[in-house]
MDTraj code that builds the backbone (N, CA, C; nanometers):
import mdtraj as md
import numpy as np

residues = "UNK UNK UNK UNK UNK UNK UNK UNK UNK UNK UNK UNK UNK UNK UNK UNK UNK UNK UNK UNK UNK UNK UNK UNK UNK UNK UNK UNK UNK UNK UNK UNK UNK UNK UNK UNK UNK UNK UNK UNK UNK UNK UNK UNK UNK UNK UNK UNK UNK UNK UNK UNK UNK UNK UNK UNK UNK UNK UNK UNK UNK UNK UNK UNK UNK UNK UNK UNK UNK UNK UNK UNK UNK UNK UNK UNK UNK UNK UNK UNK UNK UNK UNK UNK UNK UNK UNK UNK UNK UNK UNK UNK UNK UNK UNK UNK UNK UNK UNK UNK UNK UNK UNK UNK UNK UNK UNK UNK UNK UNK UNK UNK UNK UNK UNK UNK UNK UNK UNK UNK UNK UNK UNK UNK UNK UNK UNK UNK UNK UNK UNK UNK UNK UNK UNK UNK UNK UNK UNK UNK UNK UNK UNK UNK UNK UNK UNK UNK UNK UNK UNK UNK UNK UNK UNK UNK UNK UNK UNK UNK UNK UNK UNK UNK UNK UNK UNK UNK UNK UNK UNK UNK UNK UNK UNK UNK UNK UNK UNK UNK UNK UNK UNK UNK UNK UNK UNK UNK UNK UNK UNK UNK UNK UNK UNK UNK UNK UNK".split()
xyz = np.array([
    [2.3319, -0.6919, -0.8413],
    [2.2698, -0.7183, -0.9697],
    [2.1168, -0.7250, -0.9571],
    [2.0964, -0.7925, -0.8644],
    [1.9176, -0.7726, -0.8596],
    [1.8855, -0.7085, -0.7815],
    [1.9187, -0.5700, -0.7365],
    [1.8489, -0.4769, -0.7031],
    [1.8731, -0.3534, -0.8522],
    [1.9668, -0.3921, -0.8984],
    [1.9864, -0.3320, -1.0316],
    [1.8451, -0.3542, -1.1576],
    [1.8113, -0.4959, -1.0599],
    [1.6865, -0.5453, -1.1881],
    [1.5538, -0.4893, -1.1531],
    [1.5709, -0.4770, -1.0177],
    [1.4135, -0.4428, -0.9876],
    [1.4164, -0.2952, -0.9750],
    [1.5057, -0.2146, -0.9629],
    [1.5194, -0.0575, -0.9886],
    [1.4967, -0.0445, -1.1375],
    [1.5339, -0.1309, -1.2210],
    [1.5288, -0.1263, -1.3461],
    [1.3594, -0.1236, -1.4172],
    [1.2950, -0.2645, -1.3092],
    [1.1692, -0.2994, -1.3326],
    [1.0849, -0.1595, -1.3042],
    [1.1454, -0.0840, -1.1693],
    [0.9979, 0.0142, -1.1305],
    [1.0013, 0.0938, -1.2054],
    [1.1666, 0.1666, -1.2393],
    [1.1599, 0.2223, -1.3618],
    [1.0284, 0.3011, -1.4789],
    [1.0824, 0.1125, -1.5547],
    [1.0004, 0.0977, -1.6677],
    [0.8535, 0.1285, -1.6042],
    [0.8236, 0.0553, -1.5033],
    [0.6419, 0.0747, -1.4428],
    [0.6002, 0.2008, -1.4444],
    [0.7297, 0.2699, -1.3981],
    [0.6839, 0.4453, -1.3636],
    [0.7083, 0.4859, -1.5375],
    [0.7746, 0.4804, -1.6400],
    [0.7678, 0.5592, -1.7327],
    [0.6433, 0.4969, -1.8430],
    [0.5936, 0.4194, -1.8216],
    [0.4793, 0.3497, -1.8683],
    [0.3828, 0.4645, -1.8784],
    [0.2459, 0.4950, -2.0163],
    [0.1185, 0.5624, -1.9734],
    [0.0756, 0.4989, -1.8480],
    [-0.0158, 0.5864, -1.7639],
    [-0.0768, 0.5173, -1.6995],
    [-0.1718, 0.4467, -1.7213],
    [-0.2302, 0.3913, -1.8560],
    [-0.3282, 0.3476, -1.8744],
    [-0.4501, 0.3068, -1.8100],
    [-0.5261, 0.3948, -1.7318],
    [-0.6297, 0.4232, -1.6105],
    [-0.7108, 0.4998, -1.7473],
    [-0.6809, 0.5546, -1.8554],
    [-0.7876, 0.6497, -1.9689],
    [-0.7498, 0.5949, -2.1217],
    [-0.8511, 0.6181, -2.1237],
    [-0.8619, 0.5688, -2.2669],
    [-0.8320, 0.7252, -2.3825],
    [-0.8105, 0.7088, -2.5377],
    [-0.7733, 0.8491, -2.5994],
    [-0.8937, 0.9515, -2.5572],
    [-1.0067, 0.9631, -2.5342],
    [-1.0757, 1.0082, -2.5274],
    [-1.0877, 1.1128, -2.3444],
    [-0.9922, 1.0292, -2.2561],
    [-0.9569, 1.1045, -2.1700],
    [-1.0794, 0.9966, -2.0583],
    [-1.1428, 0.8894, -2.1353],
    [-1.2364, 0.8217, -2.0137],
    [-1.1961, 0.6918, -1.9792],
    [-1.2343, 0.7188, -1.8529],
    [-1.1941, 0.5502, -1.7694],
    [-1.1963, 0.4021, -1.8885],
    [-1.1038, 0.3883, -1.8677],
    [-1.1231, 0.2287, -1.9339],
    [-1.2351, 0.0941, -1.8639],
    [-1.3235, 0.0301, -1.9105],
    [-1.3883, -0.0521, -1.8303],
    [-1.2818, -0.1823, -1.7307],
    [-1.3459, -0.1566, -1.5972],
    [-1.2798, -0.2556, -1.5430],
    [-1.2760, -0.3888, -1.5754],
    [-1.1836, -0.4898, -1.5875],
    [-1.2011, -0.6097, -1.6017],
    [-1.2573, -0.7154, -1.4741],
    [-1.3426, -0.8296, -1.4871],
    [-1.3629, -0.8840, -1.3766],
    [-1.2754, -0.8954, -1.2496],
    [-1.1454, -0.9429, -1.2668],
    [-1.0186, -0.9492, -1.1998],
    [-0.9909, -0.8110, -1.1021],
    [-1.0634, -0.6844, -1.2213],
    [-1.0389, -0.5682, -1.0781],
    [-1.1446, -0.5479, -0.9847],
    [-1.2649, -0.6557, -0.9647],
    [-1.3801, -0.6447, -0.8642],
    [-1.2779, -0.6951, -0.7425],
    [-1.3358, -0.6612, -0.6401],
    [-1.2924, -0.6918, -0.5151],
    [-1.3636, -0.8260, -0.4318],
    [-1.4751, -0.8219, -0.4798],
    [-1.5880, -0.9382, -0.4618],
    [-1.5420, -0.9125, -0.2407],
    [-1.6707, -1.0140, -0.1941],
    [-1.7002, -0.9686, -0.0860],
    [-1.5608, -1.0712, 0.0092],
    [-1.5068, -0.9517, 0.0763],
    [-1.3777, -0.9536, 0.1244],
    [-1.3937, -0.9304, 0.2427],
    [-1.3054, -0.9524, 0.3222],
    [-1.3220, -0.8409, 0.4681],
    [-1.1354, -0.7683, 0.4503],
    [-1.1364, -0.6731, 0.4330],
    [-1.0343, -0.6082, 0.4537],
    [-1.0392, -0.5255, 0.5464],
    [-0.9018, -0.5011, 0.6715],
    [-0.8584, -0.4654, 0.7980],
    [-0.7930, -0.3339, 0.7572],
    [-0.8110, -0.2520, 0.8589],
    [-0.7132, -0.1593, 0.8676],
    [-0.6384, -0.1625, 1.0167],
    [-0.5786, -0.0812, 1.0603],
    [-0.4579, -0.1265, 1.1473],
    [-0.3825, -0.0199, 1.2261],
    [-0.3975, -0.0333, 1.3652],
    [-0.3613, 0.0978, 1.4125],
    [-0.2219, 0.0379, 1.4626],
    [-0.1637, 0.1540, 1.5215],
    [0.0274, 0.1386, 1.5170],
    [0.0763, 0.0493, 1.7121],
    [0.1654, -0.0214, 1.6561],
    [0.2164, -0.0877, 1.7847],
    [0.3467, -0.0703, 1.8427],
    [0.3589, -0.0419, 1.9106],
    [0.5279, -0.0347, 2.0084],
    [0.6247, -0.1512, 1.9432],
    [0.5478, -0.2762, 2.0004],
    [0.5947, -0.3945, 2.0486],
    [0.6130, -0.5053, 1.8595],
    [0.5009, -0.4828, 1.8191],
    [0.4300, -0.5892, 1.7364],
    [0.4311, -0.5174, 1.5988],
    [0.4187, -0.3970, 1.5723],
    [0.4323, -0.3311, 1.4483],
    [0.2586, -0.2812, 1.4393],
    [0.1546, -0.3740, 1.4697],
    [0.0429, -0.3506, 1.3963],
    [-0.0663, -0.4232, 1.5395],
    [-0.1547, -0.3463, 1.5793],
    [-0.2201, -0.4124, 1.6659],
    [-0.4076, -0.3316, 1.6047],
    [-0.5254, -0.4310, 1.7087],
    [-0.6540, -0.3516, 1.6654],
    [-0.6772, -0.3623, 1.4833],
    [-0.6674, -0.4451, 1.4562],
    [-0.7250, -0.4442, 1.3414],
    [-0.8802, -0.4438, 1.3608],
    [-0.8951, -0.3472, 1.2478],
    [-1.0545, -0.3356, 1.2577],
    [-1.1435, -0.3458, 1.0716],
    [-1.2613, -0.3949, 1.0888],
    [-1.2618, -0.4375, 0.9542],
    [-1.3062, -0.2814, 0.8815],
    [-1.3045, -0.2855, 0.7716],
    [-1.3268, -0.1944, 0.7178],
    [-1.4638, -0.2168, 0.5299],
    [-1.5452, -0.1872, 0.5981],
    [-1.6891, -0.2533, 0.5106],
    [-1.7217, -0.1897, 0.3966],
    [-1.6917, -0.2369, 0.2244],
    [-1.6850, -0.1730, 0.1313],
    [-1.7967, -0.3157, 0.0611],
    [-1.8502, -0.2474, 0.0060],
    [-1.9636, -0.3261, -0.1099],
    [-1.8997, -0.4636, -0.1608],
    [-1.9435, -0.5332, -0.2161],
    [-1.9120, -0.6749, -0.2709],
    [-1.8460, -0.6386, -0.3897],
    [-1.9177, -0.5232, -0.4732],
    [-1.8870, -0.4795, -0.6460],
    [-1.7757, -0.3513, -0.6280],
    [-1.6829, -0.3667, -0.5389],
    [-1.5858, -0.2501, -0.4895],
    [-1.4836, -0.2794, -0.6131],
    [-1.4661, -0.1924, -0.6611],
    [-1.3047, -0.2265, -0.7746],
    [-1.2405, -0.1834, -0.7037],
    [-1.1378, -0.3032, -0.7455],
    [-0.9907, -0.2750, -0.6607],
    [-0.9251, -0.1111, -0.6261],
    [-0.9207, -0.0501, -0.7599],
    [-0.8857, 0.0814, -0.7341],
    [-0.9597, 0.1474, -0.6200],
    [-1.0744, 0.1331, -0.6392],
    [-1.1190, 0.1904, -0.5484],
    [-1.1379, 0.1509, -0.3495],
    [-1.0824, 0.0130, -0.3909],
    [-1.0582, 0.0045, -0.2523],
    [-0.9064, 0.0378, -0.1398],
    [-0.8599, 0.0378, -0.2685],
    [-0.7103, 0.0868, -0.2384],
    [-0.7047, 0.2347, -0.2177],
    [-0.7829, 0.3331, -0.2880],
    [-0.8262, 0.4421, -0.2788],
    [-0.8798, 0.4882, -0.0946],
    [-0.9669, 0.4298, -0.0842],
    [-1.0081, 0.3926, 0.0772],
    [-0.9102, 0.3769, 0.1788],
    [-0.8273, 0.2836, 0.1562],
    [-0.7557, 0.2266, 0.1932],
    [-0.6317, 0.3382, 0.2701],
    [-0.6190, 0.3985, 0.1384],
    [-0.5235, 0.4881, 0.1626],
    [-0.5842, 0.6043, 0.2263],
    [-0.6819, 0.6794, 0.2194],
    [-0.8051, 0.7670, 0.3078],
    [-0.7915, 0.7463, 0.4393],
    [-0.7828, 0.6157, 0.4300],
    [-0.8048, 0.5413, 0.5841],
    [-0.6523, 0.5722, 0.6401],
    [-0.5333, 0.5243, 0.6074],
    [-0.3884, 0.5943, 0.6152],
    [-0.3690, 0.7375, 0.6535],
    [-0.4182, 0.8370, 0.5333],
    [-0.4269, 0.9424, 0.5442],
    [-0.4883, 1.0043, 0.6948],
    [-0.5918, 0.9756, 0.7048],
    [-0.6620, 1.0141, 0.8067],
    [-0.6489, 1.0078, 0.9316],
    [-0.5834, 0.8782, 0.9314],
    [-0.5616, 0.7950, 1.0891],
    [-0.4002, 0.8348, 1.1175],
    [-0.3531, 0.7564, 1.0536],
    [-0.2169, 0.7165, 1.0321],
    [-0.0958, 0.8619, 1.0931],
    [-0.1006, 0.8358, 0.9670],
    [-0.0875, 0.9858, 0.8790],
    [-0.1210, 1.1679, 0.9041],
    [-0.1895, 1.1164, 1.0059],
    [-0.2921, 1.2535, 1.0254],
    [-0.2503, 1.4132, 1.0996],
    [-0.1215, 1.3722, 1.1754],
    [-0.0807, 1.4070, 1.2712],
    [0.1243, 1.3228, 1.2945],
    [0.1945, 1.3962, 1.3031],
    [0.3588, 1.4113, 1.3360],
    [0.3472, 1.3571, 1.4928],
    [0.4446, 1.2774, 1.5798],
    [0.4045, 1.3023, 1.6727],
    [0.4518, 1.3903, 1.7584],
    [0.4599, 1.4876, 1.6819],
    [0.4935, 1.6440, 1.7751],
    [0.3573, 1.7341, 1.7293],
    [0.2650, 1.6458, 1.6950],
    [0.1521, 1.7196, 1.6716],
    [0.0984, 1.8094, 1.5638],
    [0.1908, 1.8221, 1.4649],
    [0.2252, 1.8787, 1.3595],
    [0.0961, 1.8279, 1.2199],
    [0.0024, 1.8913, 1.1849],
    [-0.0826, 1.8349, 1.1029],
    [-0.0259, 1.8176, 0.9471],
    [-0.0098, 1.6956, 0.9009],
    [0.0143, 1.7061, 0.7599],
    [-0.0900, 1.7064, 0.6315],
    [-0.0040, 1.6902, 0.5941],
    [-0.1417, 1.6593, 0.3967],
    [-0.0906, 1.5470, 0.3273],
    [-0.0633, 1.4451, 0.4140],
    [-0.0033, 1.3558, 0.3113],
    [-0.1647, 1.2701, 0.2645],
    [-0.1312, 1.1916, 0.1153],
    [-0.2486, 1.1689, 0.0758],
    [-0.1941, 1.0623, 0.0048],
    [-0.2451, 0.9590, -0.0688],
    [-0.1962, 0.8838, -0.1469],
    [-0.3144, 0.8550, -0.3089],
    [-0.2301, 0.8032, -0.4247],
    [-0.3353, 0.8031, -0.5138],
    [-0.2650, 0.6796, -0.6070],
    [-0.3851, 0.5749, -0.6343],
    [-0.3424, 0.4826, -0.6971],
    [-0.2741, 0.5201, -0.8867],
    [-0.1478, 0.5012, -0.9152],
    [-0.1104, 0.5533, -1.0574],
    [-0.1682, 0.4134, -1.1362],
    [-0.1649, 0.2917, -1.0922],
    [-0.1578, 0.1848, -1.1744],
    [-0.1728, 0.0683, -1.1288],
    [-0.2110, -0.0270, -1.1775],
    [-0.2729, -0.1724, -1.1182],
    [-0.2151, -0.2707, -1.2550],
    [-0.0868, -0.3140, -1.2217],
    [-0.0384, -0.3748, -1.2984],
    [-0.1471, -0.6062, -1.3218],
    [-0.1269, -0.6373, -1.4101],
    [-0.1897, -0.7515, -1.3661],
    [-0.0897, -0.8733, -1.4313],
    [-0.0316, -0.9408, -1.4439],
    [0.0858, -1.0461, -1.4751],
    [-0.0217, -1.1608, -1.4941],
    [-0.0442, -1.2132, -1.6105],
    [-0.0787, -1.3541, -1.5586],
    [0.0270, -1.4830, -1.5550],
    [-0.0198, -1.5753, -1.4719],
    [0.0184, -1.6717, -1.4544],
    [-0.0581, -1.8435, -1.4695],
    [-0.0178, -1.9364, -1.5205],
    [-0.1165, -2.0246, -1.4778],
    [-0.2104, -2.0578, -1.3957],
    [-0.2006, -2.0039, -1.3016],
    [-0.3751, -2.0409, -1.2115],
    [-0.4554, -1.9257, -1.1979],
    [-0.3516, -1.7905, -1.1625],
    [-0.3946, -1.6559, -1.1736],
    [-0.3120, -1.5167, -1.2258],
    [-0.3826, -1.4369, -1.2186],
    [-0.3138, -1.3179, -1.2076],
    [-0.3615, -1.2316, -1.1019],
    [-0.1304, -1.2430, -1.0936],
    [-0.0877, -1.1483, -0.9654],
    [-0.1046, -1.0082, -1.0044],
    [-0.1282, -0.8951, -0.9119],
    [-0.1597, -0.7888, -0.9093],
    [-0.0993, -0.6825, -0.8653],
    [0.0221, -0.6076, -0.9343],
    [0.0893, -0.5007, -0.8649],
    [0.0730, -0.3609, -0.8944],
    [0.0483, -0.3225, -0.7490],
    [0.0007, -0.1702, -0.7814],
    [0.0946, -0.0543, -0.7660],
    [0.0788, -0.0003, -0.8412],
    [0.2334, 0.1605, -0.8162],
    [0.0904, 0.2489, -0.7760],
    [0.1229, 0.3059, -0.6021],
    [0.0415, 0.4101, -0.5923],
    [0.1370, 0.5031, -0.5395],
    [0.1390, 0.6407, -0.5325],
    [0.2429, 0.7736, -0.4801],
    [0.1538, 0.7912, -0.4190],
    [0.3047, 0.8300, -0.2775],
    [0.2190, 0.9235, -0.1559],
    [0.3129, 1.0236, -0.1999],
    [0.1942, 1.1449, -0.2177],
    [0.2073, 1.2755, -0.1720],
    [0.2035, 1.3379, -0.0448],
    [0.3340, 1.4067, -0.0359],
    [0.3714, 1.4815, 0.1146],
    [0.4521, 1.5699, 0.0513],
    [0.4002, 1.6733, 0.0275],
    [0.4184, 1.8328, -0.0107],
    [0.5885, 1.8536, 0.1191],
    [0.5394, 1.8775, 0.1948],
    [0.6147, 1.8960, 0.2927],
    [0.7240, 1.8008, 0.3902],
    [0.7052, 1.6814, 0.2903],
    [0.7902, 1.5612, 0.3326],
    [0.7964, 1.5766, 0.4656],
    [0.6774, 1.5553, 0.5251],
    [0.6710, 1.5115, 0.6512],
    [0.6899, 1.3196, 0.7143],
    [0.6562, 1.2589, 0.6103],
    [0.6476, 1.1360, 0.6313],
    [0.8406, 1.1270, 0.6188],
    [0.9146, 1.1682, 0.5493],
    [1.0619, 1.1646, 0.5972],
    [1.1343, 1.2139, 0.6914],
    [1.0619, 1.3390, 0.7416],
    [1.1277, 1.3864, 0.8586],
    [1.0195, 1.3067, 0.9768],
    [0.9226, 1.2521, 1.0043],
    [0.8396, 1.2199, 1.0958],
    [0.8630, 1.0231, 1.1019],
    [0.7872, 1.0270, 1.0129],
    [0.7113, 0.8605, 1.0312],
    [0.8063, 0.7454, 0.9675],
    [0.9462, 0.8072, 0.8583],
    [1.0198, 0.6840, 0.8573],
    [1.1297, 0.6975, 0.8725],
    [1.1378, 0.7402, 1.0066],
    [1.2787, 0.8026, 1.1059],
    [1.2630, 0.7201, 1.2233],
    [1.3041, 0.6750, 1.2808],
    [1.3922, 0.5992, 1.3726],
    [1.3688, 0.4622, 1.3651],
    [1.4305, 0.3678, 1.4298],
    [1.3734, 0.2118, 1.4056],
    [1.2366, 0.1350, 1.4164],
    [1.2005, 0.1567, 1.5262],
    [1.0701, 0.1585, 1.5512],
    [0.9853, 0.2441, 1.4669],
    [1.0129, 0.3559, 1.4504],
    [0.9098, 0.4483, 1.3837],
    [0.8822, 0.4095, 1.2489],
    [1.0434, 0.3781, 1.2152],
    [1.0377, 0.3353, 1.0518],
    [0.9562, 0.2168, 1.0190],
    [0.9899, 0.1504, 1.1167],
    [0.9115, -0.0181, 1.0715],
    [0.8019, -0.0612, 1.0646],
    [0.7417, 0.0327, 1.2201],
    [0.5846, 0.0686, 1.1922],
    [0.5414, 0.1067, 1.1031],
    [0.5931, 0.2241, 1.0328],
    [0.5098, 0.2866, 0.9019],
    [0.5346, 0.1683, 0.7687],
    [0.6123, 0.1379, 0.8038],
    [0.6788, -0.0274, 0.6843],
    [0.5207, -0.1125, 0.7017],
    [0.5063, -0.1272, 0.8201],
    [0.4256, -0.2564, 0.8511],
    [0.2246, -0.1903, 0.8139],
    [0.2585, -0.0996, 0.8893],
    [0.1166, 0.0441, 0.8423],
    [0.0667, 0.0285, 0.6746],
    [0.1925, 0.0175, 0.5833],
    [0.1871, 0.0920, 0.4499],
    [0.1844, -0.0679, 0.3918],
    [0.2350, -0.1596, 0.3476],
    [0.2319, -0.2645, 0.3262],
    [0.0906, -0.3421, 0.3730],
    [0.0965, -0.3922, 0.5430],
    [-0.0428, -0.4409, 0.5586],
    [-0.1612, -0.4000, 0.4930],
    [-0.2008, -0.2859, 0.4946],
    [-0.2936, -0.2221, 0.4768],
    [-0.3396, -0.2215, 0.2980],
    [-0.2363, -0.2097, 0.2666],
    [-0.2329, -0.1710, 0.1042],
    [-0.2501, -0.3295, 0.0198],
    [-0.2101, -0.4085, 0.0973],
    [-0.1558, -0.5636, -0.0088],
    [-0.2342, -0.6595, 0.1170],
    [-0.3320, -0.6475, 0.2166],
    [-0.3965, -0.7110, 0.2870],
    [-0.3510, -0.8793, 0.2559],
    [-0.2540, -0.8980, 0.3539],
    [-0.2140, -1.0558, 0.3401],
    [-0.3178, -1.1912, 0.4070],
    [-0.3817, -1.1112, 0.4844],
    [-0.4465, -1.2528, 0.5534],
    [-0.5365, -1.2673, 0.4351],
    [-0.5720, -1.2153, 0.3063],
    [-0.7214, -1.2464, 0.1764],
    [-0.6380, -1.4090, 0.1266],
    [-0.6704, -1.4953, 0.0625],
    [-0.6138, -1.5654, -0.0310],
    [-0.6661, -1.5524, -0.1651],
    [-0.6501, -1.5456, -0.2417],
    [-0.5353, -1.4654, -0.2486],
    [-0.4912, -1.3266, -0.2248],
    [-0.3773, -1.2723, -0.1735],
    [-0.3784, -1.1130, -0.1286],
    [-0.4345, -1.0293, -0.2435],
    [-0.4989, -0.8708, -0.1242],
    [-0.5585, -0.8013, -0.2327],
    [-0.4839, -0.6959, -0.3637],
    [-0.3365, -0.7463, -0.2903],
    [-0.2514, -0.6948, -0.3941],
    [-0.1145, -0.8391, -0.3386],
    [-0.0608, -0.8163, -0.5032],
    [0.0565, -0.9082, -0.4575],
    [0.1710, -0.8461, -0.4737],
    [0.1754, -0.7657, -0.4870],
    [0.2899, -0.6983, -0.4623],
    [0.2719, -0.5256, -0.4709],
    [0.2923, -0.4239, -0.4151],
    [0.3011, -0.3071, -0.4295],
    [0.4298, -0.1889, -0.4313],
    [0.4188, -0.1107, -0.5322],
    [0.5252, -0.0113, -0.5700],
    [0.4998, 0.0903, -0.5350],
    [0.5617, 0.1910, -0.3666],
    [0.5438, 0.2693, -0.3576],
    [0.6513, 0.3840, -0.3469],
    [0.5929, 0.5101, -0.4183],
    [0.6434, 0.6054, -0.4721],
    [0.6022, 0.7311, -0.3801],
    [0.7141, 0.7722, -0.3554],
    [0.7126, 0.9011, -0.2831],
    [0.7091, 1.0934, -0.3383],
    [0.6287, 1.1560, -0.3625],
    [0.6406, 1.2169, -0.4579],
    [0.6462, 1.2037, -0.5455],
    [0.6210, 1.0904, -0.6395],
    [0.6192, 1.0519, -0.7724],
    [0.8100, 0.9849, -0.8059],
    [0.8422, 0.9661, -0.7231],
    [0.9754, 0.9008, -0.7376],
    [1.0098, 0.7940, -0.6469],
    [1.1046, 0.7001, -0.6522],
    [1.1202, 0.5916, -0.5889],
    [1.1949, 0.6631, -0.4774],
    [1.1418, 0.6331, -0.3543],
    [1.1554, 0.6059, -0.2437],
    [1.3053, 0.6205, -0.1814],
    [1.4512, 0.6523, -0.1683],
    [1.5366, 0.6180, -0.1476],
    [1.5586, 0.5783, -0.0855],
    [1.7039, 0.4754, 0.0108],
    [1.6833, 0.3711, 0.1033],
    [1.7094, 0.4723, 0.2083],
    [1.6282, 0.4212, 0.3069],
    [1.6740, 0.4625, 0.4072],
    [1.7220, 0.3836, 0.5407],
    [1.7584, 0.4441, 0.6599],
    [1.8212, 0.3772, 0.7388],
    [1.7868, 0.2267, 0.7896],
    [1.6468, 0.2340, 0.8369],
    [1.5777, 0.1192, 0.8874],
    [1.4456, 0.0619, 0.8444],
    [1.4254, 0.1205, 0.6822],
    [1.3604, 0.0194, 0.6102],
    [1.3816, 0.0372, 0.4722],
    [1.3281, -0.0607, 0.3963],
    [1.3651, -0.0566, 0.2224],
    [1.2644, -0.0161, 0.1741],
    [1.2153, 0.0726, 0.1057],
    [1.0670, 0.0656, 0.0300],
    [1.1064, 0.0971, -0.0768],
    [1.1992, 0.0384, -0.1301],
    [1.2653, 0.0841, -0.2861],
    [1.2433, -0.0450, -0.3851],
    [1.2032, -0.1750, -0.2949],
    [1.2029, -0.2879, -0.4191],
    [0.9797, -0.3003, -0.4208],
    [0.9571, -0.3947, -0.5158],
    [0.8426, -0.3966, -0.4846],
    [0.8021, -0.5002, -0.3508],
    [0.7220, -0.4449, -0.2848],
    [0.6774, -0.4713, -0.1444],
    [0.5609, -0.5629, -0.1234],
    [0.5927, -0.6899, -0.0685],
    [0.5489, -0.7999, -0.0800],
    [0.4164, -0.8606, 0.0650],
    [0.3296, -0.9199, 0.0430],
    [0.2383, -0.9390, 0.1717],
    [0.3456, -1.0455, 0.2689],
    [0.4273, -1.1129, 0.2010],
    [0.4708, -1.2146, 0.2645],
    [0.5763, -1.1211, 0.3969],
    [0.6147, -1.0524, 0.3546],
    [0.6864, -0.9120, 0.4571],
    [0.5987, -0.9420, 0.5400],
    [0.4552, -0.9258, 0.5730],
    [0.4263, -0.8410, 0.7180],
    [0.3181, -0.9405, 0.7495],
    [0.3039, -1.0456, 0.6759],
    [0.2232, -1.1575, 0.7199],
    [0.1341, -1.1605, 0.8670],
    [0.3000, -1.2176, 0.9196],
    [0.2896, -1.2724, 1.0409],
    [0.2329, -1.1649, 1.1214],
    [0.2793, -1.0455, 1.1712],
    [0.2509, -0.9413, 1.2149],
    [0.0794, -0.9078, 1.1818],
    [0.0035, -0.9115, 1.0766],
    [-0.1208, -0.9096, 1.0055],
    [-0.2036, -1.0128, 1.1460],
    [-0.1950, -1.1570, 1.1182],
    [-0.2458, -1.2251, 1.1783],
    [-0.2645, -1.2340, 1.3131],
    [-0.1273, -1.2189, 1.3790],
    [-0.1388, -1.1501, 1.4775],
    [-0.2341, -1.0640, 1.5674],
    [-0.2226, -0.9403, 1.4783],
    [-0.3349, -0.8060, 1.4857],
    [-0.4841, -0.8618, 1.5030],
    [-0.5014, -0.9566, 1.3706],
    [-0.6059, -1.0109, 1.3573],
    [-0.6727, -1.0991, 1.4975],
    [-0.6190, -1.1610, 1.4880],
    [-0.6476, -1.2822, 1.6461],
    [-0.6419, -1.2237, 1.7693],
    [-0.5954, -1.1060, 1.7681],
    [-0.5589, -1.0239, 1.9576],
    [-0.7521, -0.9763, 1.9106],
    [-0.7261, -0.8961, 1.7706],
    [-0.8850, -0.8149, 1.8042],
    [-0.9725, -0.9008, 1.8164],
    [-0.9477, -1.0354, 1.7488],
    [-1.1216, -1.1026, 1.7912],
    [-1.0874, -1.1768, 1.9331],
    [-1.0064, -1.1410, 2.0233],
    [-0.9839, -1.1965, 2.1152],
    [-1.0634, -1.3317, 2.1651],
])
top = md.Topology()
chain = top.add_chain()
for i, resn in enumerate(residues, 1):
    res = top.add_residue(resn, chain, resSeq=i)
    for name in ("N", "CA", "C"):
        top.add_atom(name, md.element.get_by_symbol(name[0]), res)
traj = md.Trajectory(xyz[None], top)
């Protein structure tokens, strides 16, 4: 029943406008809530053992909107990550933020983002979320990076990611079908964090 609800929830998120334009076809003004204000957000290279090791900071302006750091973010994925099969195989996977949902709540508002990775060639299914290890890493890669848990509050609180513009199907040795939470990869985050400032 409640995976019935939250398939139900991304759903609705995905058939939503994207409301990123206004009728006129131009950006809507950001609201304060989508500044990033001065942060240190990590990016994160891949671990055997630990999921996520070498975090390294990654230095974006004080007046960064969220979109746009998530934008980065994912560049940074793309590039590193992403960049290369490890049979050496170069891909094009890319990612692009669709939406920055915002919920309020009494003290704040939580922040969930639906961004699609594009992989023309679904390399990230035949490569990076295939075997146990392989899968979990890219779990821990795609989450950390995207919903940065060590911020208080995180820079996303929850994220919806879409594969080709469709939900994700389950696969063997990870879920990326419900929305994807910082509290997932926490521990692993901090971790990363404390080995690099040794």
């Amino acid at each position: 029943m409640a995976r019935l609800m939250i398939i139900a929830f991304l759903s609705l998120i995905i058939s939503f406008d994207s409301g990123c334009f206004n009728d006129s076809g131009q950006k809507t003004p950001s609201t304060p809530s989508q500044i990033i204000g001065d942060v240190r957000l990590y990016t994160f290279s891949p671990d055997q053992q630990y999921f996520l090791c070498e975090a390294r900071e990654l230095k974006l302006p004080p007046g960064t909107l969220l979109e746009d750091a998530l934008n980065n973010l994912g560049r940074h994925l793309s590039q590193n990550y992403f960049a290369k099969t490890y049979a050496e195989k170069v891909t094009d996977i890319r990612f692009e933020v669709l939406k920055i949902h915002e919920i309020p709540t009494s003290s704040r508002s939580l922040k969930i983002a639906v961004i699609n990775m594009v992989d023309a060639n679904n390399d990230a299914i035949g490569y990076f979320f295939q075997g146990s290890t392989g899968g979990q890493t890219t779990f821990y890669m795609l989450v950390s990076t995207f919903t940065q848990p060590h911020l208080v509050p995180p820079l996303l609180d929850g994220l919806v990611l879409l594969y080709n513009g469709e939900i994700i199907p389950e696969l063997d040795h990870i879920n990326l079908t419900d929305i994807l939470t910082p509290r997932l990869v926490k521990h692993s985050v901090f971790r990363a964090i404390k080995a690099s400032k040794g």
